[in-house]
C-alpha positions as CSV (number, residue, x, y, z in Angstrom):
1,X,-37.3,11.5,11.9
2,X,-35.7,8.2,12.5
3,X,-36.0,5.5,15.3
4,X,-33.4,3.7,17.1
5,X,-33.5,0.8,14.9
6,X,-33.6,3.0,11.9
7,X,-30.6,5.1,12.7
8,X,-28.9,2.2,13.7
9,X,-29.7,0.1,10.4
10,X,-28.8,3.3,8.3
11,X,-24.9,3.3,10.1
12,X,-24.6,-0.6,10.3
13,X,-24.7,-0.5,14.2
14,X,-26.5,-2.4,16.4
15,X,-29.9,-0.7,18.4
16,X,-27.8,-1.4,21.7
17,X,-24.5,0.5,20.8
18,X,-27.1,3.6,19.8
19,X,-29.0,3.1,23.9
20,X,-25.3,3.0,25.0
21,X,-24.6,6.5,23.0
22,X,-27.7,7.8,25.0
23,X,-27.0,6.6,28.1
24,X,-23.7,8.2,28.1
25,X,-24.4,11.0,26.8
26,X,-22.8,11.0,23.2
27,X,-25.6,10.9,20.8
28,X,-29.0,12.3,22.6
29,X,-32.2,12.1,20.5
30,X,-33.4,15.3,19.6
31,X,-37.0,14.2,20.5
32,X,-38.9,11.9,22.2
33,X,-42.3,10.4,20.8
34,X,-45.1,9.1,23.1
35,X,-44.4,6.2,25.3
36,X,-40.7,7.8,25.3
37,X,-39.6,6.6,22.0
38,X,-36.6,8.0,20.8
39,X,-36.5,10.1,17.2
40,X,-33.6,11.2,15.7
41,X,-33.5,14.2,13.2
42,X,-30.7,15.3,10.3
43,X,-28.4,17.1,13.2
44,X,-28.4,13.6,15.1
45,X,-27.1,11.5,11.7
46,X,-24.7,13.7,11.1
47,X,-23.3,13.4,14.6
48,X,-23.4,9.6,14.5
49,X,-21.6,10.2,11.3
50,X,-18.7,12.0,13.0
51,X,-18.6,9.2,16.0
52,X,-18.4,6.3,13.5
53,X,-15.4,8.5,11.6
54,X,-13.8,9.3,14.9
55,X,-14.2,5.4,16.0
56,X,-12.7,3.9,12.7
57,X,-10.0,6.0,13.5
58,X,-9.6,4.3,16.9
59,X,-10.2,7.3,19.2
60,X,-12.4,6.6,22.6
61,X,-15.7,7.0,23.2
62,X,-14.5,10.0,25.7
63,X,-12.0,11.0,23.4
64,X,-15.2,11.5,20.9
65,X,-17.4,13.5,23.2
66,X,-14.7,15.7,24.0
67,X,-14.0,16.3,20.2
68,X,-17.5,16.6,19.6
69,X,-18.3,19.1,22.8
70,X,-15.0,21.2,22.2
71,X,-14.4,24.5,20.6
72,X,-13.1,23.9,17.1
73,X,-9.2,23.3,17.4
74,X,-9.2,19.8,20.1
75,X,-9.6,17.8,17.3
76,X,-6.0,17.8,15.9
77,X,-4.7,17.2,19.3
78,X,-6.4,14.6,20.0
79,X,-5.6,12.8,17.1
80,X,-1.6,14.0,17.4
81,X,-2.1,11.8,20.5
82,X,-3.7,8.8,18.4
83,X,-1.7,8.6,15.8
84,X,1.6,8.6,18.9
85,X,-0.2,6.0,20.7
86,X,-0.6,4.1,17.2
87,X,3.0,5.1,16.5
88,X,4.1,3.4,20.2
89,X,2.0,0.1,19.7
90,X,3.4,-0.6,15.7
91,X,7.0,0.0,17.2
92,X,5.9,-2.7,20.2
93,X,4.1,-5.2,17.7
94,X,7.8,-4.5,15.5
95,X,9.7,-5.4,18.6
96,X,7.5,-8.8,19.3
97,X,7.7,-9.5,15.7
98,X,11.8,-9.9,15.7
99,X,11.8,-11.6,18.9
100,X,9.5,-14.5,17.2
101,X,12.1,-14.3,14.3
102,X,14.9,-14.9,16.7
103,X,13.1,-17.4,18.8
104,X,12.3,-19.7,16.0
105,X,15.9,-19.2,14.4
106,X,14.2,-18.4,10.5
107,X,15.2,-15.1,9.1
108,X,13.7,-16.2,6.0
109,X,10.4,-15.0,8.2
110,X,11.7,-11.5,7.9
111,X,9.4,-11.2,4.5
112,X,6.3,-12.0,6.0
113,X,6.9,-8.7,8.8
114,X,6.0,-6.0,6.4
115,X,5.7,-4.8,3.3
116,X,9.2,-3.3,3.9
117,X,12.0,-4.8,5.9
118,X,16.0,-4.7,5.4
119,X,16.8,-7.2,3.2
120,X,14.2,-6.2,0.7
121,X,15.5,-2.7,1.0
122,X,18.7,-3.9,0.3
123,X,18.2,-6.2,-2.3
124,X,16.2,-3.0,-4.3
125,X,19.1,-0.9,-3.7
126,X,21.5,-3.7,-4.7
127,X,19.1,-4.0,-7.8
128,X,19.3,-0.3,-8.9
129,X,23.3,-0.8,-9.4
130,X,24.1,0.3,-5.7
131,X,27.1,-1.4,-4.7
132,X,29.2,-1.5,-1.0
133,X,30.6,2.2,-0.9
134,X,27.5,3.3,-2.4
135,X,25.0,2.3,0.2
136,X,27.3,3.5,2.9
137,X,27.4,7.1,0.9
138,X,23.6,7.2,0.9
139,X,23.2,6.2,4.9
140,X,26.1,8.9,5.9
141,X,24.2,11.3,3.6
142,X,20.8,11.0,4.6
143,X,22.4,11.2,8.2
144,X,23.5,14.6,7.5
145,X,20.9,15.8,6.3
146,X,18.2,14.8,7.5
147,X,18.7,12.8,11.0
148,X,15.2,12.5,12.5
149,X,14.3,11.0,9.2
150,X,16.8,8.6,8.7
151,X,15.7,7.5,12.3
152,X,12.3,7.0,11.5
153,X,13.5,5.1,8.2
154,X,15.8,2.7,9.9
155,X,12.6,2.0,12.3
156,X,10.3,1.6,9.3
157,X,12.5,-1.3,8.4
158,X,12.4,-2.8,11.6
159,X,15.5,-2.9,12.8
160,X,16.3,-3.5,16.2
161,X,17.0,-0.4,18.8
162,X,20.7,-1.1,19.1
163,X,21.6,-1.7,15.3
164,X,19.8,1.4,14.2
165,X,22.4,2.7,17.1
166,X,24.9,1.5,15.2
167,X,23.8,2.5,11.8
168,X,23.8,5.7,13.1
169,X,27.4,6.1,14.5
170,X,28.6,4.5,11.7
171,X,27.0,7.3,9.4
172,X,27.9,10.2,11.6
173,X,31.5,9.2,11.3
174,X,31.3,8.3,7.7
175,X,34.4,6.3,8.2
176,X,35.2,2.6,7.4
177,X,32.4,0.7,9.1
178,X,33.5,-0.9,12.0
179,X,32.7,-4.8,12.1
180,X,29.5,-5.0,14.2
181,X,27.8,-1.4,12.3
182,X,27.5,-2.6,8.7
183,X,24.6,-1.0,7.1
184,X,21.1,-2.7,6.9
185,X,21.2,-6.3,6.1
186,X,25.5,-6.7,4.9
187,X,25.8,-8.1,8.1
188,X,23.6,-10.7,8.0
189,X,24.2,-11.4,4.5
190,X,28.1,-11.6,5.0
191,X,28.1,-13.8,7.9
């Protein structure tokens, strides 16, 4: 049996956060010694153990109990919705990101965005003999094929809304590329 301030020490948390757990309802103790001390057995760890996992992935504490207090099967869901959420706020930080870029007029900041953005996808593909006709092949391609993904690609290298619009309608036609839907970065790079 463990105290408060054992448990606590053994997961790196403070004795508060554990009193807070109680208090709420998460993590009860199993017993309670004299003078109302709290003890925590093997079935209590391993539950802080599944709250700490659950918080590193960014879940709330109600989102936790509700895992924890559900028939098997609410986990997934909940973090379906998580990893959404997560999927929403990198597209926002993406979206504040270019409008720094634009503000202070330096596209040479476009490295420091990711580890991925358009003109180093470009440059590789530039690199690996691709020339003009070849990289509009591979966009109108992956268009047909597989759209949704090609989507999600163009918005992995952060490109804004309305050119991935662009991109797209360009590759659907697979026609000349009009002047303003070049694919990613031959705009920039030609003007």
């Amino acid at each position: 049996m463990l105290t408060v301030g054992g448990l606590a020490r053994e997961f790196g948390l403070s004795r508060s956060t554990l009193l807070y757990y109680d208090s709420i309802g998460l993590l009860r103790p199993c017993r309670r010694a004299k003078g109302d001390y709290r003890r925590y057995g093997p079935e209590d760890a391993r539950r802080l153990g599944q709250i700490c996992l659950y918080r590193r992935a960014g879940l709330s504490l109600r989102e936790i109990a509700r895992v924890l207090d559900a028939p098997a099967g609410g986990l997934a869901e909940i973090l379906e919705q998580r990893l959404e959420q997560l999927n929403q706020d990198i597209a926002r930080l993406r979206e504040q990101q270019r409008f720094i870029i634009t503000v202070l007029k330096n596209p040479a900041l476009e490295g420091r965005v990711g580890v991925m953005n358009r003109r180093t996808w470009v440059e590789l593909l530039a690199a690996s003999g691709f020339g003009e006709d070849d990289m509009r092949r591979w966009h109108a391609e992956f268009e047909r094929l597989a759209p949704d993904k090609h989507q999600a690609f163009l918005e992995f290298l952060c490109l804004p809304v309305e050119e991935i619009t662009l991109i797209r309608q360009w590759s659907r036609q697979g026609a000349p590329d009009p002047a303003p839907a070049k694919p990613p970065g031959r705009r920039q790079e030609q003007e």
